[in-house]
KETORGU-563773 format. One record per residue (C-alpha): x, y, z; residue number from 1. Coordinates in steps of 0.1 Angstrom, whole numbers, plus 5000, padded with zeros to 4 digits. Example, Ala and Ser with C-alpha at 12.3 -4.5 7.8 and 13.67 -1.06 7.14 Angstrom:
REM KETORGU-563773
X 5123 Y 4955 Z 5078 n 1
X 5137 Y 4989 Z 5071 n 2
***
This chain:
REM KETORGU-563773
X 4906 Y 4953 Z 4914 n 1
X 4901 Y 4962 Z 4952 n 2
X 4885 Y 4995 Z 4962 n 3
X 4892 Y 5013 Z 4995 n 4
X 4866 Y 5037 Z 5008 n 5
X 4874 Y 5072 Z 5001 n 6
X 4901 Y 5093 Z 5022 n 7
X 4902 Y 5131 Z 5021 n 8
X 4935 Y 5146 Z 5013 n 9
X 4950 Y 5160 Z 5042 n 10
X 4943 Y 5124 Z 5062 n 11
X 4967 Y 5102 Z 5067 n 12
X 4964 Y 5073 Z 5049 n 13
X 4972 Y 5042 Z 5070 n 14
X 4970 Y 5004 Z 5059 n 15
X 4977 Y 4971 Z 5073 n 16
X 4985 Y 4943 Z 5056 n 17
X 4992 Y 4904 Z 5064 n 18
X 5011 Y 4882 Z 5034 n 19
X 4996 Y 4848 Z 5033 n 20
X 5009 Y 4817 Z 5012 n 21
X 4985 Y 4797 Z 4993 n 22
X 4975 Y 4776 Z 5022 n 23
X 4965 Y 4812 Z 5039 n 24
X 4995 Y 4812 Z 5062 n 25
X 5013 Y 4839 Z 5071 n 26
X 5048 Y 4845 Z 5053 n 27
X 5080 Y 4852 Z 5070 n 28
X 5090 Y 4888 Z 5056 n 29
X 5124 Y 4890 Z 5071 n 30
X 5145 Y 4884 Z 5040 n 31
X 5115 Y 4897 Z 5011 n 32
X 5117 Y 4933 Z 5000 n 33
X 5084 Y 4949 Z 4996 n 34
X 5079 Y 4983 Z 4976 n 35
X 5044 Y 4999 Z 4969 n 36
X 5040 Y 5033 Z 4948 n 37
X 5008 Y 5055 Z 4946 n 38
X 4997 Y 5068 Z 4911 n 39
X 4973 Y 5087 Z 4893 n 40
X 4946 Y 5064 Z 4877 n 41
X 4942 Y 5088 Z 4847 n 42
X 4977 Y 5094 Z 4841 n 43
X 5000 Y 5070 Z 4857 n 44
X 5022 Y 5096 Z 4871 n 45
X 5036 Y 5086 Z 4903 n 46
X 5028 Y 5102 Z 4936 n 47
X 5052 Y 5088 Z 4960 n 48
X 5069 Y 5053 Z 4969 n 49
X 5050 Y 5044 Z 4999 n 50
X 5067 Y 5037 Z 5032 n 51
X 5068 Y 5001 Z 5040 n 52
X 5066 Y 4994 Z 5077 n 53
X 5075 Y 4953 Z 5088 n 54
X 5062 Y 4943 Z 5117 n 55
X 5081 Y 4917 Z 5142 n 56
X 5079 Y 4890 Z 5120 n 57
X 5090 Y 4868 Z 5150 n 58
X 5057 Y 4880 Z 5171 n 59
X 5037 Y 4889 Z 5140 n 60
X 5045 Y 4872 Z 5105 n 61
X 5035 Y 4883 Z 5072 n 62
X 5023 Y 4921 Z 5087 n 63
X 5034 Y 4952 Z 5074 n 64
X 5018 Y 4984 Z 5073 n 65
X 5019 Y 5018 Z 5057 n 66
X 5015 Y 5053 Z 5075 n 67
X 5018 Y 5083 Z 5053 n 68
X 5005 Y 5119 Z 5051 n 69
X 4983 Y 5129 Z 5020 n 70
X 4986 Y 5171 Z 5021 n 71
X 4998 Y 5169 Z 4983 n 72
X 4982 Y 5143 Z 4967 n 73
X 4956 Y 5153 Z 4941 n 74
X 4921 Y 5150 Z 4944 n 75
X 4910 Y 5123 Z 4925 n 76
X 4910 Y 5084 Z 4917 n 77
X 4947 Y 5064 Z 4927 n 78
X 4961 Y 5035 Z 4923 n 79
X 4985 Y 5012 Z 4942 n 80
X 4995 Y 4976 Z 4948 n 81
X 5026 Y 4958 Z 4963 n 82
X 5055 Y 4944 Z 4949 n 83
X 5075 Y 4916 Z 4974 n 84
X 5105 Y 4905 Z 4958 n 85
X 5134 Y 4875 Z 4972 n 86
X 5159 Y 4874 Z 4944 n 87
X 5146 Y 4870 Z 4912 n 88
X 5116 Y 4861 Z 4922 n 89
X 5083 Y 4890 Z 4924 n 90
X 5051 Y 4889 Z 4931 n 91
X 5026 Y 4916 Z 4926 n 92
X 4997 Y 4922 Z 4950 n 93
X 4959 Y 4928 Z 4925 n 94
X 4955 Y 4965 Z 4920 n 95
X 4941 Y 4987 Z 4945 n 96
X 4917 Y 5016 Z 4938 n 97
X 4918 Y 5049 Z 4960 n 98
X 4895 Y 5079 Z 4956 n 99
X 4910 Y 5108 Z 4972 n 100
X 4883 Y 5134 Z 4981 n 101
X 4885 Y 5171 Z 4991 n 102
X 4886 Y 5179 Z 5026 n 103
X 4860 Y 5200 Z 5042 n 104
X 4877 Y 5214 Z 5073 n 105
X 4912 Y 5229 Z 5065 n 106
***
């Protein structure tokens, strides 16, 4: 499993990401589908589908990014991977840890 550093609830939570082949080259994203959900670690309940953002894959191949706000989602540990999909065929990013900490100024 992959842990992120802590983000405080309120922040937006902002990720890039590059999609490499085995021989670490980037893939072409154009036709794949990519889908990522949040949950709760200690109950599974979802928190919201994440918004998947592709990049140019002409000028930048395999990149994709998330931006989302985090005003609602509970204090606490969270769990997330990716999911790319062409047909019938899925593959699963490893699981990613999130810990999702108070914020001080409000």
């Amino acid at each position: 499993m992959i842990s992120l550093p802590p983000l405080k609830r309120g922040d937006t939570f902002y990720i890039g990401c590059v999609s490499k082949d085995s021989t670490g080259a980037p893939n072409d994203l154009t036709n794949i589908q990519i889908r990522s959900q949040i949950r709760s670690a200690a109950t599974k309940k979802l928190i919201t589908d994440l918004p998947i953002i592709k990049l140019d894959q002409t000028e930048y191949p395999g990149q994709f990014s998330i931006s989302v706000a985090t005003n609602d989602w509970p204090i606490g540990t969270c769990l997330l991977d990716f999911e790319l999909s062409l047909e019938s065929v899925v593959i699963s990013s490893d699981t990613i840890e999130l810990q999702i900490v108070r914020d001080i100024t409000v």
